[in-house]
C-alpha positions as CSV (number, residue, x, y, z in Angstrom):
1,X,28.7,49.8,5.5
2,X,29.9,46.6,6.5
3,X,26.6,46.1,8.7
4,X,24.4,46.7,5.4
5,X,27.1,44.6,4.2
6,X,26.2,41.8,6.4
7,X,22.7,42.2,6.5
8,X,22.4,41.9,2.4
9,X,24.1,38.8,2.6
10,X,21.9,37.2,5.4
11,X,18.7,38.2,3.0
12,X,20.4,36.8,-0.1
13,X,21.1,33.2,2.4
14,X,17.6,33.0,3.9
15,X,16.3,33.5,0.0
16,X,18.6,31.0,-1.3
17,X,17.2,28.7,1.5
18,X,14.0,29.0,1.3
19,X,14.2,28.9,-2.7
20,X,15.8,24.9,-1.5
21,X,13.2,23.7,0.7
22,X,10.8,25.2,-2.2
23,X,12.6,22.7,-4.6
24,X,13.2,20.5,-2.2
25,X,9.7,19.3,-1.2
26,X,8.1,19.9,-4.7
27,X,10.7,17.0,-5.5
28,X,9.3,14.9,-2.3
29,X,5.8,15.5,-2.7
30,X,5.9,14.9,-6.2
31,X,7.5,11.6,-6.2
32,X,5.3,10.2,-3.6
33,X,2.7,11.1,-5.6
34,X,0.9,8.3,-8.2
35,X,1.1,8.3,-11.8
36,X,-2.6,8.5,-12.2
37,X,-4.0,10.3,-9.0
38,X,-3.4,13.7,-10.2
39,X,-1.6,16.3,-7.4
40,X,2.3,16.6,-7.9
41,X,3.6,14.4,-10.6
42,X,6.7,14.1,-12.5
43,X,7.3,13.0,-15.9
44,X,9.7,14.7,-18.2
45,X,7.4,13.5,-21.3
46,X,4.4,15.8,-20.5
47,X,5.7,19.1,-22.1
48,X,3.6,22.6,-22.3
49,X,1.4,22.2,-19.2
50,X,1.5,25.2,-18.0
51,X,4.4,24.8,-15.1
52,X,7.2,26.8,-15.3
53,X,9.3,24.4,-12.8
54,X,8.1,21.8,-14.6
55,X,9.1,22.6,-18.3
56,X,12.2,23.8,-16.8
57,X,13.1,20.1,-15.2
58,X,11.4,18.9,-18.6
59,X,14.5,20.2,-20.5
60,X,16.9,19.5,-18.0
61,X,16.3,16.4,-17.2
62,X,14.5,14.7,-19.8
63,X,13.6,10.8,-19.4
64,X,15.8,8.3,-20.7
65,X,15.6,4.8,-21.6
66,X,17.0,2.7,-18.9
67,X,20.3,0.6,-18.8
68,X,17.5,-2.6,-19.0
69,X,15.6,-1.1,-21.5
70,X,18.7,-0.4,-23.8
71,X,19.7,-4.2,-23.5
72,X,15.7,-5.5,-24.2
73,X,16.0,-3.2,-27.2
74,X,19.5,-4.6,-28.5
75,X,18.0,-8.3,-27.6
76,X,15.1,-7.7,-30.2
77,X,17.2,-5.8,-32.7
78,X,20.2,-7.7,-32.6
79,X,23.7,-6.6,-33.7
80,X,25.5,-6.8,-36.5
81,X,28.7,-5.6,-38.4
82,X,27.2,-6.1,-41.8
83,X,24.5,-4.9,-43.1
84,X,21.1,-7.1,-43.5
85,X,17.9,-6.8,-45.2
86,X,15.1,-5.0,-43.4
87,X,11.8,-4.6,-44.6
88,X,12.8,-3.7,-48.1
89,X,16.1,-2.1,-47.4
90,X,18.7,-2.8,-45.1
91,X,20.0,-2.2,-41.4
92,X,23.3,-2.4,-39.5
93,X,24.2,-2.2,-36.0
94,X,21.3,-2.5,-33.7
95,X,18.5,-1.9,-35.9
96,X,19.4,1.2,-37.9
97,X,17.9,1.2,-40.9
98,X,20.0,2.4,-43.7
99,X,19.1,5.9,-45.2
100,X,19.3,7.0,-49.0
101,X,23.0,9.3,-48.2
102,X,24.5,6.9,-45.5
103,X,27.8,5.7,-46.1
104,X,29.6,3.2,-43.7
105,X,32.6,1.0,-44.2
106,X,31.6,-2.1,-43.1
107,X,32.0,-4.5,-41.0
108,X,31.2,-1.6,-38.4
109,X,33.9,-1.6,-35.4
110,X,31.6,-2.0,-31.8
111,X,32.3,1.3,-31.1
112,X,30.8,2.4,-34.3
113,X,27.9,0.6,-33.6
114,X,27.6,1.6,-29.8
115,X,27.5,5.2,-31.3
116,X,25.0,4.6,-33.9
117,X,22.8,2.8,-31.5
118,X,23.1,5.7,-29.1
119,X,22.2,8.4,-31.7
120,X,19.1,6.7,-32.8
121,X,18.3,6.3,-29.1
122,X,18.5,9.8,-28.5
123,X,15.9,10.3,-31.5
124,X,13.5,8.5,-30.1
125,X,13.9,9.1,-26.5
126,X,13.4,13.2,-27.6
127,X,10.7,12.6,-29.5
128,X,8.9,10.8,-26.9
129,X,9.7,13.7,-24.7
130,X,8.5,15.9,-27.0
131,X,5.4,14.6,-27.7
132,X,3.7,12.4,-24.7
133,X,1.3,14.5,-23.0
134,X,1.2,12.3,-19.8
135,X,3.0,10.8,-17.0
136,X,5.4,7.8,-17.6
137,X,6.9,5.5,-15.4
138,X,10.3,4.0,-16.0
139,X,8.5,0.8,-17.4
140,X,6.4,2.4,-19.4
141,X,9.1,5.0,-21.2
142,X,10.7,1.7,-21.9
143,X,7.5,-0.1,-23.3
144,X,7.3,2.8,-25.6
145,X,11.2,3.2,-26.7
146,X,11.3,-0.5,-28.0
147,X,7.7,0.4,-29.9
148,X,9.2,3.5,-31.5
149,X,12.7,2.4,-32.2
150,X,11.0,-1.0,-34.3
151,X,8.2,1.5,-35.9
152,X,9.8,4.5,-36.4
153,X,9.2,8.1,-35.0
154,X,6.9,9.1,-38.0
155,X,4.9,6.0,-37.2
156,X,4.8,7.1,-33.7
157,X,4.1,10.4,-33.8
158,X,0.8,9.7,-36.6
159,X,-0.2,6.5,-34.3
160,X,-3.4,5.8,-32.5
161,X,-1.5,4.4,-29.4
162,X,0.0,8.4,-29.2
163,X,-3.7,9.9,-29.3
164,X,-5.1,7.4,-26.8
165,X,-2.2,7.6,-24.5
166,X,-2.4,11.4,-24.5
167,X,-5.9,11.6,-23.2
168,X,-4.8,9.4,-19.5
169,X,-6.2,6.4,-21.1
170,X,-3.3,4.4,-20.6
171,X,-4.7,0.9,-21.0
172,X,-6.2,1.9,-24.2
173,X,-2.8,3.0,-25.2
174,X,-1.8,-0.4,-23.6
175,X,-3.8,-2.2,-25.6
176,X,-2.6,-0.7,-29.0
177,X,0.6,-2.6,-28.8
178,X,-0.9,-5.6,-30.3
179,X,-2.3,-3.6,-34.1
180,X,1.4,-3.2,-34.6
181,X,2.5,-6.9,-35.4
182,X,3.2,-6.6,-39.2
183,X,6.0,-6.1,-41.4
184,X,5.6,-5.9,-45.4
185,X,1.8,-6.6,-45.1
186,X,1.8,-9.8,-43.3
187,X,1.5,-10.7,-39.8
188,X,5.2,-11.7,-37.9
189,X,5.5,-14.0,-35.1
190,X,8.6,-12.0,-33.8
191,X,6.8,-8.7,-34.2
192,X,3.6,-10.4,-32.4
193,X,6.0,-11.6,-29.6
194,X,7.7,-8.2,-29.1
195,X,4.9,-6.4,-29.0
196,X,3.8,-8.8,-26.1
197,X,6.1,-8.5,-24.1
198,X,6.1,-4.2,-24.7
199,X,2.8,-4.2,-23.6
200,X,2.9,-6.4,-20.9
201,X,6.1,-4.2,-19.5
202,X,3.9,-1.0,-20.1
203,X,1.1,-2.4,-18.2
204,X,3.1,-3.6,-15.5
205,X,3.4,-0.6,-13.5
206,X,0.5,1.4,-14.5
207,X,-1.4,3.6,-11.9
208,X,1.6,2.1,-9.7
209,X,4.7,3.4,-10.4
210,X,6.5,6.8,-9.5
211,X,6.7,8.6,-12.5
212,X,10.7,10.1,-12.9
213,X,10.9,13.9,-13.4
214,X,8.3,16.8,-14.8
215,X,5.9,18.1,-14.2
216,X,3.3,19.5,-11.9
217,X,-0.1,17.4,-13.3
């Protein structure tokens, strides 16, 4: 008994090991691999293709905006205690747009606006999870994140740049930065600016960088 004993556990080590190097060189292969040459590629924003490793790194380790692209976000948006108008309503904190049914006691306390920031980051970080069919690079997550949080997920998810991008054509999706530069019918030098400098930070990298975590492409 305690051979059989013995020899299970060897079986269930070697299985255990070879299940590692498995993981382990999908992880190295992939990485090494470019955004736009097909092969190995991870992503975390290209959900339902058809890898099971994939959509399981998908959910557990989906992109996030980086600790750069939180601050260029905060930089456009700006911060504030009180609340402002907006585009026909009002916002508080960094950028969030008041909803009919929100109540705050203002002025905000920095920690109440670090969470609110961070909540309306997670919304738009999971929706562009959810819904870009492609490889990203860090930049290019970025790019997108400071689009969405200005425009708004409904405006993202409805958007031509979102087709475009999800066919591999990235500098068509590049160049749809640009249509977005208006607020209350008119065209805005800030929004004009911002989306300058998204698209040039989503064009920066393309067909270069490593994409970060998903998929098998």
């Amino acid at each position: 008994m305690a051979a059989d004993t013995d020899d299970d556990d060897l079986l269930f080590l070697v299985a255990i090991g070879a299940g590692l190097f498995i993981f382990y060189n999908y992880f190295r292969f992939a990485t090494a691999s470019d955004a736009s040459g097909g092969g190995f590629v991870f992503s975390g924003t290209a959900p339902n293709t058809g890898s099971p490793l994939g959509e399981m790194m998908n959910v557990l380790v989906p992109m996030t905006v980086s600790p750069q692209g939180r601050a260029m976000i905060e930089q456009q948006e700006g911060r504030s205690a009180m609340p402002y108008g907006d585009a026909g309503g009002q916002s508080v904190g960094v950028g969030h747009f008041i909803q009919p049914g929100e109540n705050f006691v203002f002025p905000l306390s920095n920690a109440e606006i670090d969470a609110l920031y961070s909540s309306d980051l997670a919304r738009v970080e999971n929706a562009i999870n959810a819904n870009v069919r492609v490889a990203l690079n860090q930049d290019q997550f970025d790019a997108i994140a400071d689009w969405v949080f200005n425009v708004g997920v409904a405006a993202f998810l409805r958007s031509t740049l979102l087709r475009v991008l999800n066919t591999g054509d990235y500098a068509g999706a590049a160049a749809q930065f640009a249509r977005w530069n208006q607020s209350q019918g008119a065209v805005n030098p800030a929004l004009v600016a911002r989306r300058q400098n998204e698209q040039q930070l989503f064009s920066m990298n393309t067909g270069t960088g490593t994409p970060t975590m998903g998929t098998i492409g």
